[in-house]
C-alpha positions in Angstrom: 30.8 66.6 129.1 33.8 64.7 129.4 34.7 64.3 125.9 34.4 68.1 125.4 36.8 68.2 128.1 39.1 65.9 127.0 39.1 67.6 123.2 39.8 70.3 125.0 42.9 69.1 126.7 44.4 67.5 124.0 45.3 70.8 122.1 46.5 72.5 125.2 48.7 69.4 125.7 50.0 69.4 122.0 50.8 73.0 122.6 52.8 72.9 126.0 54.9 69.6 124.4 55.6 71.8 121.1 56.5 74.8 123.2 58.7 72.4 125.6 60.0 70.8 122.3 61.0 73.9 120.6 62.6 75.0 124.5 64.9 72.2 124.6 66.1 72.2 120.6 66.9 75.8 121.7 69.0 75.1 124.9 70.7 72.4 123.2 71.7 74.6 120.6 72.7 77.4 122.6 74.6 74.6 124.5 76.4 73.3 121.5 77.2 76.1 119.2 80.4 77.8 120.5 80.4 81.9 120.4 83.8 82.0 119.7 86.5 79.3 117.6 87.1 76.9 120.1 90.6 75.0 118.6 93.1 72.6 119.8 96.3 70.6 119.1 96.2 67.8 116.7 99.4 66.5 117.3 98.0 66.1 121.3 97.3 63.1 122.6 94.6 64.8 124.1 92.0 67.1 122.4 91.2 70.4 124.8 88.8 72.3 122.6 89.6 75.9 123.8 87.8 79.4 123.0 90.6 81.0 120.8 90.4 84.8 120.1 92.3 85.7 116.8 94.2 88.9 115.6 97.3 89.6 113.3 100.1 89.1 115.7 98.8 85.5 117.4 96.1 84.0 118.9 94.9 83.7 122.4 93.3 80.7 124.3 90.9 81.2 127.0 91.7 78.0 129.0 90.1 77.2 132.4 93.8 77.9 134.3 93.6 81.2 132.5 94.6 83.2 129.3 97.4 81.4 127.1 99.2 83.6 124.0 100.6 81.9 121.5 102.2 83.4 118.1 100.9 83.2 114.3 103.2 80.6 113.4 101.7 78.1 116.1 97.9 80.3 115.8 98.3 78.6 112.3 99.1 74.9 113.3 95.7 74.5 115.7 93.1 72.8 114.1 89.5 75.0 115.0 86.1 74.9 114.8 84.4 77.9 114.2 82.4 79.9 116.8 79.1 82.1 115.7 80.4 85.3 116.5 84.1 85.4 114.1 81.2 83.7 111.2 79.1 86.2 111.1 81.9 89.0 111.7 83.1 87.2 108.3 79.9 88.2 106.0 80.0 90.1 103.0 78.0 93.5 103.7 78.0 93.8 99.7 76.0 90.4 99.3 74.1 90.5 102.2 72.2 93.3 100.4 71.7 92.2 97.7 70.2 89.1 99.1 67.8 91.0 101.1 66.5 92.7 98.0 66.3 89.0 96.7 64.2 88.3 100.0 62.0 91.6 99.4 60.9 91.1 95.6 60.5 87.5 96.9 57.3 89.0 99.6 55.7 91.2 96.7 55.5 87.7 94.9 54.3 85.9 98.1 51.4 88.6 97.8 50.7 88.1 94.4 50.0 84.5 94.5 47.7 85.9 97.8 46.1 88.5 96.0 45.5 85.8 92.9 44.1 83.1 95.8 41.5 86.0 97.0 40.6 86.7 93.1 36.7 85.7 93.5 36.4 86.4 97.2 35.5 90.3 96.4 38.3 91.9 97.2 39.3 94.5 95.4 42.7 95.2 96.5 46.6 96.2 94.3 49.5 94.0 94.8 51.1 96.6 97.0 47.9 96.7 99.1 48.3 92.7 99.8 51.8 93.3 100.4 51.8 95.6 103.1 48.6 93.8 105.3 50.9 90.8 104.7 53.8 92.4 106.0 52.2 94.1 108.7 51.0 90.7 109.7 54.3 89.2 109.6 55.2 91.9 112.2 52.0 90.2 114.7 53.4 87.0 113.6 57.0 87.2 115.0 55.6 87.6 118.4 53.2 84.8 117.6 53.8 80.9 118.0 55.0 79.4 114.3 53.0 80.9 111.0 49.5 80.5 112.4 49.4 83.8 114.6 50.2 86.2 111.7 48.0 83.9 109.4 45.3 84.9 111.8 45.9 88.3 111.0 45.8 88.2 107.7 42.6 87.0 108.0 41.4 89.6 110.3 42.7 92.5 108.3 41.1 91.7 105.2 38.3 90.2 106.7 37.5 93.6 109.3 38.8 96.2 106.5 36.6 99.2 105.8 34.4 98.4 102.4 32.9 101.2 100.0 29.0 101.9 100.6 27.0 99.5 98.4 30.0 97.1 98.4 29.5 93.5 100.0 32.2 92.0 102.5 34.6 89.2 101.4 32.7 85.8 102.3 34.8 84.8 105.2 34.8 81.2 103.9 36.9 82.2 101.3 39.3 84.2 102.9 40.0 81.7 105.1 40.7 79.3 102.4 43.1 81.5 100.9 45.0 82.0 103.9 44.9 78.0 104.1 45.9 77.3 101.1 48.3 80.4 100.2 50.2 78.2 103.3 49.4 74.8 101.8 50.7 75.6 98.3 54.1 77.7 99.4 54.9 74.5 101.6 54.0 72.2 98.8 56.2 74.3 96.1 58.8 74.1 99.0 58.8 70.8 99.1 59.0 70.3 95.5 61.4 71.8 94.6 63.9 71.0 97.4 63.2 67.2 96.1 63.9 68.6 92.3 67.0 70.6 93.4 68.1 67.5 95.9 67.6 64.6 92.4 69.7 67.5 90.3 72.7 67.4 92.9 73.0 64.1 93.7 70.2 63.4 95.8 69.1 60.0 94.9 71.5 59.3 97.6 69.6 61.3 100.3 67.2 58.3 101.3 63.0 58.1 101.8 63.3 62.3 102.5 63.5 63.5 99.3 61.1 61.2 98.3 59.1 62.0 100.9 59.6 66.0 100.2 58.4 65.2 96.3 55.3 63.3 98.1 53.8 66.4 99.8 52.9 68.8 96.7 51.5 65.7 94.8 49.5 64.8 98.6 48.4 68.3 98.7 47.1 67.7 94.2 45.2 64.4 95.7 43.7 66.3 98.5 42.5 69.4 96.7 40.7 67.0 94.2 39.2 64.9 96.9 37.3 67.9 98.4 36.2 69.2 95.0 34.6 65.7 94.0 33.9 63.4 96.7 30.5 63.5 97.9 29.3 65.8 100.2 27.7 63.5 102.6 31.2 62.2 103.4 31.8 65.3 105.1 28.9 64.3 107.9 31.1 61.5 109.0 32.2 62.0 112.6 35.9 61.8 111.9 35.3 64.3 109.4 33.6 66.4 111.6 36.3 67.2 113.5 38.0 69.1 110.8 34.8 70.9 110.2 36.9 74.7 110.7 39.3 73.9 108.1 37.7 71.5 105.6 34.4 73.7 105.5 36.0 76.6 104.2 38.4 74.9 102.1 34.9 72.8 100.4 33.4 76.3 100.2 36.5 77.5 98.2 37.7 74.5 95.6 33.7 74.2 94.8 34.1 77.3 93.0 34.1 77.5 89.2 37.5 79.7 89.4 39.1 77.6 91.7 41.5 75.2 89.8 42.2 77.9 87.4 43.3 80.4 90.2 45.2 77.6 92.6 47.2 76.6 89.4 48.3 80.4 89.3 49.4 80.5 92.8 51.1 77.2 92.7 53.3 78.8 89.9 53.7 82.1 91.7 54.8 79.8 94.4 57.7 78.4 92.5 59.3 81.8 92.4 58.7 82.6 96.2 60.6 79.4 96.7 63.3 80.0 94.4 64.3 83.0 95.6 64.0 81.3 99.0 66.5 79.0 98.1 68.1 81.8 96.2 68.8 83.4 99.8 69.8 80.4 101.6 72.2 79.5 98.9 73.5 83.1 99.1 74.1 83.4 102.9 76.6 80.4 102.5 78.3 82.0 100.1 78.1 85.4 101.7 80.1 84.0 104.7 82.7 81.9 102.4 81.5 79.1 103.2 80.9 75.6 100.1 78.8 72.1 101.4 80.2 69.1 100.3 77.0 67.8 99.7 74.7 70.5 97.8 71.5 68.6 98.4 71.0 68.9 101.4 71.4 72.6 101.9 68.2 72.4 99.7 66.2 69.2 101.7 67.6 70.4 104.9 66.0 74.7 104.4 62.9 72.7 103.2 62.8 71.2 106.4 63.5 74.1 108.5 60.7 76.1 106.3 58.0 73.2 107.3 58.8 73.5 110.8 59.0 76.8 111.1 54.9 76.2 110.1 54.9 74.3 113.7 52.7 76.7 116.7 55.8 76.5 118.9 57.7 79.4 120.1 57.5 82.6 118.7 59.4 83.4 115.4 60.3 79.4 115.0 63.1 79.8 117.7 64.5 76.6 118.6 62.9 73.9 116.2 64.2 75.8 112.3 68.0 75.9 114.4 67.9 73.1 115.1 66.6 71.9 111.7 69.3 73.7 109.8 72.1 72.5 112.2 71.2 68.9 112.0 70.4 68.9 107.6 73.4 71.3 107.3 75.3 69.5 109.2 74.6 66.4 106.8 75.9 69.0 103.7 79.6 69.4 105.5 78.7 72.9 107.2 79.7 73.2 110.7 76.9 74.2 113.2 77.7 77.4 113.8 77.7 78.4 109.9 74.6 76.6 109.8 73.3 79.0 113.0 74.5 81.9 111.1 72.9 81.2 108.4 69.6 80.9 110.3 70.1 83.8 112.2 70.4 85.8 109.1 67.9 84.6 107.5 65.7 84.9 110.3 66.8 89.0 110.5 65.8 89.5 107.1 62.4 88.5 108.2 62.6 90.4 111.1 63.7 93.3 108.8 60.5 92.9 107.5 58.4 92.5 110.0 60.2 96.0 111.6 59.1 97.7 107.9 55.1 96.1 108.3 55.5 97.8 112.0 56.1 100.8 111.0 53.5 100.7 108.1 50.9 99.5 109.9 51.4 102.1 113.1 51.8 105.1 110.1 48.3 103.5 108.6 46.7 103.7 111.9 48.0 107.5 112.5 46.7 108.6 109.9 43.5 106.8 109.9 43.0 108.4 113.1 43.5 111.8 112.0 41.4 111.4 109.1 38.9 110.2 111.6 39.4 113.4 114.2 39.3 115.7 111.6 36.0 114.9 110.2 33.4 117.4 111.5 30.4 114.2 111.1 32.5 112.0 112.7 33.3 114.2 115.6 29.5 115.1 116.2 
């Protein structure tokens, strides 16, 4: 009795240290990241950092004695950092458009490689079907702590979907495993390719992370293999036990004849979700005028964020990816509120999203329940 009641005390206390985690990371950064350009005098022998406003004539400083005007001329001498609100006031309309059709074509790939992973699990469903219960899942998921919650729907919506008479129902053990591993193998492609983009730009440099980045697709290779040909009494061991939720469904799925074929696929569907990924990040810097010093770690540093953002923390990865992207961005010779910008618009394309799998999903269950009130059986 009390070893069911300590396993069960141990998740809830992983969860409230996460959440309180993910709660400071956020305070910090809202501490830390100025709204506006907060500049001072070099030539001082002190250095006041002061919220500056900005306009054609001059500049004004918002000091603690009270408002202070200065002209262009000496507006021009101050050296500033730059505040979140005047970066984001500074991004290209035209290119942030076109990068959100970047992120688009990169979900309808992301359900391609979802559709391919549930290829033997009997569903019989189009790319565009996939696409929108994934997106209408994302829309569950941003209210949800990390990836996990709108994983879970995923699940659930293919998993509790109507089926024609005579048809069976997707084993569960195998949709499960394709949510598992569509997650497993777009971290692991990721990863990868950070570590190939961080070697191409100078990353040998970079330390054990890239190394440690290129580690976690070939981990995830071992792992896969393992599963498909170690013995199955190795999976009574006690340890193993444990993991009997995710490793069952995962044995149930690489067991299958298909399998290697169909997880080779994805992987290389994956590549493409993550270079348009990239693509985006790589985009939103240059959308707000903005070039690192150090190109590798724009790449290591939104692999980093990506993998936290997998974390059960706060909803919508709030507080652990800003903080990811400030700290790897700030290694690239990007200032922390670019780096905040960029997260924040990334973080509104998915939310764009999400808002689109909304309105799908409500539209879906309209007129499912019109079809439903309308039928003269179904009424009786």
């Amino acid at each position: 009795m009390a070893i069911g009641a300590r396993g069960r005390r141990w998740p809830s206390i992983g969860r409230v240290a996460s959440g309180t985690l993910a709660l400071v990371a956020l305070a910090f950064i809202v501490w830390v990241i100025p709204i506006r350009d907060r500049c001072w005098d070099p030539q001082s022998p002190t250095s006041t950092r002061a919220p500056t406003s900005r306009d054609a004539s001059g500049c004004t400083l918002h000091l603690r004695t009270g408002d202070v005007r200065i002209d262009a001329p000496r507006c021009a001498e101050l050296r500033c950092e730059p505040g979140l609100a005047p970066t984001l006031a500074r991004a290209r309309p035209g290119v942030l458009l076109v990068l959100m059709a970047v992120y688009a074509a990169g979900t309808l790939i992301w359900a391609a490689r979802w559709r391919a992973l549930l290829s033997f699990a009997g569903v019989k469903l189009r790319v565009s079907q996939v696409w929108r219960v994934s997106i209408e899942a994302q829309a569950g998921g941003v209210l949800l702590p990390g990836g996990v919650g709108g994983d879970a729907l995923r699940i659930a919506s293919i998993l509790t979907r109507p089926t024609i008479p005579g048809e069976a129902r997707a084993p569960a053990a195998i949709v499960v495993a394709s949510v598992l591993l569509d997650r497993a193998v777009g971290l692991a492609l990721i990863a990868g390719l950070a570590a190939l983009l961080g070697m191409a730009s100078g990353g040998v440099r970079a330390g054990p992370l890239v190394g440690v980045l290129a580690a976690v697709p070939v981990g995830l290779v071992g792992g896969l293999a393992l599963l498909r040909y170690a013995p199955l009494r190795l999976t009574g061991w006690p340890w193993v036990k444990r993991f009997g939720p995710f490793i069952d469904p995962m044995l149930a799925y690489v067991r299958h004849a298909r399998a290697p074929r169909t997880i080779a696929f994805a992987a290389l569907l994956s590549l493409f979700v993550a270079a348009a990924q990239f693509g985006v990040i790589r985009g939103l810097l240059f959308a707000l005028g903005v070039a690192p010093t150090e190109e590798k770690w724009v790449y290591v540093g939104a692999a980093m964020a990506f993998i936290v953002s997998a974390i059960p923390a706060l909803p919508g990865a709030w507080g652990t990816a800003d903080a990811a992207y400030v700290f790897f961005f700030g290694l690239a010779g990007i200032g922390p509120a670019v780096a905040l910008a960029v997260c924040l618009l990334y973080r509104l394309f998915w939310y764009l999203s999400a808002v689109a799998g909304a309105i799908l999903y409500v539209t879906r269950a309209g007129s499912t329940a019109s079809e439903t009130g309308s039928d003269p059986a179904r009424r009786t």
